[in-house]
C-alpha positions, -999 to 999 in steps of 0.1 A, spaced: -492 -294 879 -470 -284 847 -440 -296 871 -457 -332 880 -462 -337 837 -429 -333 832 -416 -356 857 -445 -381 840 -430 -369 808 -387 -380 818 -405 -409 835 -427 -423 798 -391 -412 784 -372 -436 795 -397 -459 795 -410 -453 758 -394 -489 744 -418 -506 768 -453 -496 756 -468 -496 722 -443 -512 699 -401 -516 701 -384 -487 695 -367 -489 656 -333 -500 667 -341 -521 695 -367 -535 673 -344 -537 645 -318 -557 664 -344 -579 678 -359 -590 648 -328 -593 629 -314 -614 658 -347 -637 659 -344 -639 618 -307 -649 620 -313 -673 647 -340 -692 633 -329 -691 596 -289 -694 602 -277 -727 607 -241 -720 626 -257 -712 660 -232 -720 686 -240 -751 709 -230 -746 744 -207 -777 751 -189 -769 786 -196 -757 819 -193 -719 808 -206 -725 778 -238 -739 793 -241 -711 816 -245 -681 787 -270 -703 772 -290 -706 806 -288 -670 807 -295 -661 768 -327 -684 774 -337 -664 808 -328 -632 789 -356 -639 765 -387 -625 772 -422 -646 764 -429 -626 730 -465 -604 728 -497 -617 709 -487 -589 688 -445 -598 680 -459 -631 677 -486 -620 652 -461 -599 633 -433 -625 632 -459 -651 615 -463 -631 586 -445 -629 553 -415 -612 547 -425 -579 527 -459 -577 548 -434 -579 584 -412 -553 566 -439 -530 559 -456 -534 594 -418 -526 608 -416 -493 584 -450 -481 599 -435 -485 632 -401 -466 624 -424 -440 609 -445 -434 643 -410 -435 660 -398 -409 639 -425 -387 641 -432 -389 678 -400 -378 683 -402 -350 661 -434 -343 681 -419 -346 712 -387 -326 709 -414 -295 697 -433 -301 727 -406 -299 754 -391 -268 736 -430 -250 733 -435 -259 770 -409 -247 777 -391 -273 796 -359 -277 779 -341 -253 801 -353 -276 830 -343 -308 816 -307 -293 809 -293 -296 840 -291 -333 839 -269 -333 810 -248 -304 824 -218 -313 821 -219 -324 784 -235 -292 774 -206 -274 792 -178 -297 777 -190 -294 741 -207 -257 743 -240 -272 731 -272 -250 737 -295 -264 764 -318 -279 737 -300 -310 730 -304 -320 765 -336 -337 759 -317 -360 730 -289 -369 749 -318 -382 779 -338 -398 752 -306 -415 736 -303 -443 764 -337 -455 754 -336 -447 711 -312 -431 694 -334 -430 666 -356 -409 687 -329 -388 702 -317 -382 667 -353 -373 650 -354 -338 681 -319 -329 666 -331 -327 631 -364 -309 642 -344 -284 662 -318 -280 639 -347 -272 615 -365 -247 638 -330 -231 642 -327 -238 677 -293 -256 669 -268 -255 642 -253 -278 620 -219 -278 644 -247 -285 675 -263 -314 654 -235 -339 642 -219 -332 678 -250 -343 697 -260 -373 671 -221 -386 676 -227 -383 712 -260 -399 712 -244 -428 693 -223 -429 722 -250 -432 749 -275 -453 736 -247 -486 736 -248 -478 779 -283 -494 778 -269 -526 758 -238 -530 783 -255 -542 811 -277 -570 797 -243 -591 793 -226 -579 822 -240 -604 852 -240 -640 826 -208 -631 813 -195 -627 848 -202 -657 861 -190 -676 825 -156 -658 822 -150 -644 861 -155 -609 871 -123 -598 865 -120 -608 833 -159 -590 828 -147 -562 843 -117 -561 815 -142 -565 788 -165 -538 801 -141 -516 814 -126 -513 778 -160 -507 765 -170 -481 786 -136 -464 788 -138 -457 746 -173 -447 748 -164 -425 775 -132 -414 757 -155 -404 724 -180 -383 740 -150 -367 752 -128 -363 728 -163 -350 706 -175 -325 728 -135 -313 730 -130 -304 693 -166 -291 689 -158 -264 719 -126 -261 699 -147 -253 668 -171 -233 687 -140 -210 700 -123 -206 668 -152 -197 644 -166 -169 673 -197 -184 677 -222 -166 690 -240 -185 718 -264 -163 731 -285 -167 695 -293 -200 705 -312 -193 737 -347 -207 740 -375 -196 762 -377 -207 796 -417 -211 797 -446 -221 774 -456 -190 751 -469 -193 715 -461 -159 693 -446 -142 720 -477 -147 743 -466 -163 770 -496 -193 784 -509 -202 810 -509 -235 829 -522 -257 821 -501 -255 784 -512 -283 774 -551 -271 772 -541 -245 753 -552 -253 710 -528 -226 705 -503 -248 722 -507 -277 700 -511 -260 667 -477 -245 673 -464 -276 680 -476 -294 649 -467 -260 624 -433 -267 640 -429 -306 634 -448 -309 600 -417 -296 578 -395 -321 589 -420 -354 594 -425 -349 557 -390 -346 548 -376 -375 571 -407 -396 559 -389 -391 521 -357 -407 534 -373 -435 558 -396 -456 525 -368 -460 500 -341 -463 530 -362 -493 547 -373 -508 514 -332 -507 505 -318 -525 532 -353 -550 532 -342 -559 500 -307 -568 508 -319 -588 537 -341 -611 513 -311 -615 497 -288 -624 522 -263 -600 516 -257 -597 555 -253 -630 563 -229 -634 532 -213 -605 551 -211 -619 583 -193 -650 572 -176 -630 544 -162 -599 567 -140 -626 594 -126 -648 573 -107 -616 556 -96 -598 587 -70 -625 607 -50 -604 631 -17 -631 635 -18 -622 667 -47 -637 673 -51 -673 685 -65 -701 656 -96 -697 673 -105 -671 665 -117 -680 631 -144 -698 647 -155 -672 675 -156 -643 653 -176 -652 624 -199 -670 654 -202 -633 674 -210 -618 636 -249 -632 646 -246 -618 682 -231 -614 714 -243 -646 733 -232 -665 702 -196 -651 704 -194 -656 741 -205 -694 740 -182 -697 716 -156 -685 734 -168 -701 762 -164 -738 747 -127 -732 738 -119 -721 773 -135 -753 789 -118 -774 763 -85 -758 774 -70 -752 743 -78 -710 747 -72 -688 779 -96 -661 792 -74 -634 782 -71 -643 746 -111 -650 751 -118 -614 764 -93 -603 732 -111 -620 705 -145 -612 718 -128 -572 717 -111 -573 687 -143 -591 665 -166 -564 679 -138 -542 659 -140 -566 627 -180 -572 625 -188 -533 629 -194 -525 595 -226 -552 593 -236 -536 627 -229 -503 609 -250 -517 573 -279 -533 590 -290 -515 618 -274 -479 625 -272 -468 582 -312 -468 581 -317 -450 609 -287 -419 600 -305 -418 566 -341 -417 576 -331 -390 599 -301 -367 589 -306 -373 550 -280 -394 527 -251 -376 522 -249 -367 561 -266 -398 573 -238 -418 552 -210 -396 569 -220 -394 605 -228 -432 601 -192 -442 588 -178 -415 612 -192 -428 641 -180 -465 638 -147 -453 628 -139 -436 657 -162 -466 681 -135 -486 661 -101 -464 670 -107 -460 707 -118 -495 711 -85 -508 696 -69 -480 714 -79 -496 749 -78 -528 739 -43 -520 736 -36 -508 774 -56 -535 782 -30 -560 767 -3 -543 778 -16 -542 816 -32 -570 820 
């Protein structure tokens, strides 16, 4: 029985974006990219061939919004912000919740082995696992069990900003795919497979490189692993319980006494984080960013049309690609310099990626000062090793 919940349990997991209400950075890029669509008037117009076939598959990739996304984008601007902070709130907290549960079940050590080898690579105790799962549905999620570990001192500070620059890592995987096929059959597949493969091979390079100089860390301060060892079945006080756990009032009032501490603390940093960057947005600042941010970053290596393709993927990817897209069935740019400029203004438009969507979330959940730094650090190095093979990628191809 207790094995059949917690296949139910990875299964609702992965699934979690799908029921109830959009996951906060999901939701967050969805509503910002509905907002900027509607409200900014520089939306590219597919005018070619390719060009018409990324806007076939942008308008296929849309799904036929709820009565309730419908309900919420209809209302005012404050009222939608605050129904959006309740939302990040529950996320938060059922993540909280959910990490205490798996640990109290005592399930982690179960869930470990499918992220093995990065537990092994970075010499991370078994109870990040669980984040590293729930990072290709919500980082946000994935994120809010690091804190509540690290807080129940079942991880350290070196075990925390490891696994939440890892997690950064994982979560993009469940973005990659949703432009792989359209952009396949706009650009060719080798050129997709350029543009992916350099994706993918920085991502995979990070988590690498991470886990590498954390074990390196690990080994040189004489950390002692074995304090970090959590129990391999459900026991409250020492006691341990019997199946089902979940019947058990002890069970749950464990749970809760665990996660209460650090809802209330991550709740502190979420209202005045949200209401910050809300108050930006009514202002514009991001979309003074947006066309701001390109038009001081021209690489002269980069063809002239770039000025217009960049600024145009600063609203989103489809935008960027359609772009592109036009120039190439015009003639006047090639698919390599396409795939470059579509690389290379990922690179340039990070930091309002980095303002509006990630900043909130590494606040709400680590705190400022670290929130700020793993924030900032994790772009910097997205940025390093995707100029890094953007270069072989040059060179080769």
């Amino acid at each position: 029985m207790q094995r059949a919940m917690l296949l139910l349990l990875v299964v609702l997991t992965l699934n979690l974006g799908s029921v109830g209400f959009a996951l906060p950075v999901a939701a967050a890029e969805q509503s910002t990219t509905t907002e900027v669509g509607v409200s900014k008037p520089d939306r590219i117009q597919a005018e070619g061939e390719r060009g018409r076939a990324l806007e076939q598959a942008r308008s296929q990739a849309r799904k036929k919004p709820s009565a309730y996304s419908s309900w919420k984008r209809k209302l005012p601007f404050w009222p939608r912000k605050g129904v959006l902070l309740i939302e990040l709130a529950l996320i938060i907290a059922a993540g909280i919740l959910l990490g205490q549960v798996l640990e109290v079940a005592g399930w982690i050590g179960t869930l470990s082995v499918l992220a093995w080898p990065l537990i092994r690579l970075g010499r991370l105790p078994r109870a990040t696992a669980p984040a590293f799962i729930m990072a290709f549905q919500s980082g946000a999620v994935a994120n809010s069990m690091l804190v509540s570990y690290r807080d129940q001192g079942v991880i350290n500070n070196r075990h925390l900003y490891t696994s939440v620059l890892v997690v950064s890592c994982i979560s993009l995987f469940a973005h990659l795919p949703t432009f792989i096929v359209p952009l396949g059959f706009a650009f060719g597949w080798m050129a997709t497979g350029a543009l992916f493969g350099v994706r993918m091979a920085a991502i995979g390079l990070e988590i690498v490189l991470v886990l590498m100089v954390s074990s390196w860390l690990s080994q040189r301060w004489n950390e002692d692993r074995d304090g970090f060892n959590i129990a391999s079945s459900a026991n409250v006080d020492g006691r341990r319980l019997e199946r089902p756990v979940f019947a058990s009032t002890d069970f749950w009032r464990k749970v809760w006494k665990r996660s209460r501490r650090t809802i209330r603390r991550l709740l502190l940093y979420v209202v005045p984080t949200f209401a910050a960057m809300a108050l930006l947005e009514q202002y514009r600042v991001f979309d003074y960013l947006a066309a701001w941010l390109p038009s001081v970053f021209k690489p002269a290596f980069l063809p002239p049309q770039a000025v217009a393709i960049i600024p145009a993927q600063a609203v989103n990817m489809y935008n960027g690609a359609i772009a592109a897209a036009n120039f190439i069935d015009a003639g006047s740019l090639s698919i390599k310099q396409a795939v470059t400029v579509i690389l290379l203004g990922s690179v340039i438009t990070a930091p309002i990626r980095t303002l509006r969507h990630a900043l909130p979330t590494y606040l709400a959940t680590l705190g400022a000062r670290p929130g700020l730094v793993m924030a900032v650090s994790a772009q910097v190095l997205r940025v390093c090793f995707v100029l890094l093979c953007t270069w072989v990628m040059i060179v080769v191809w």
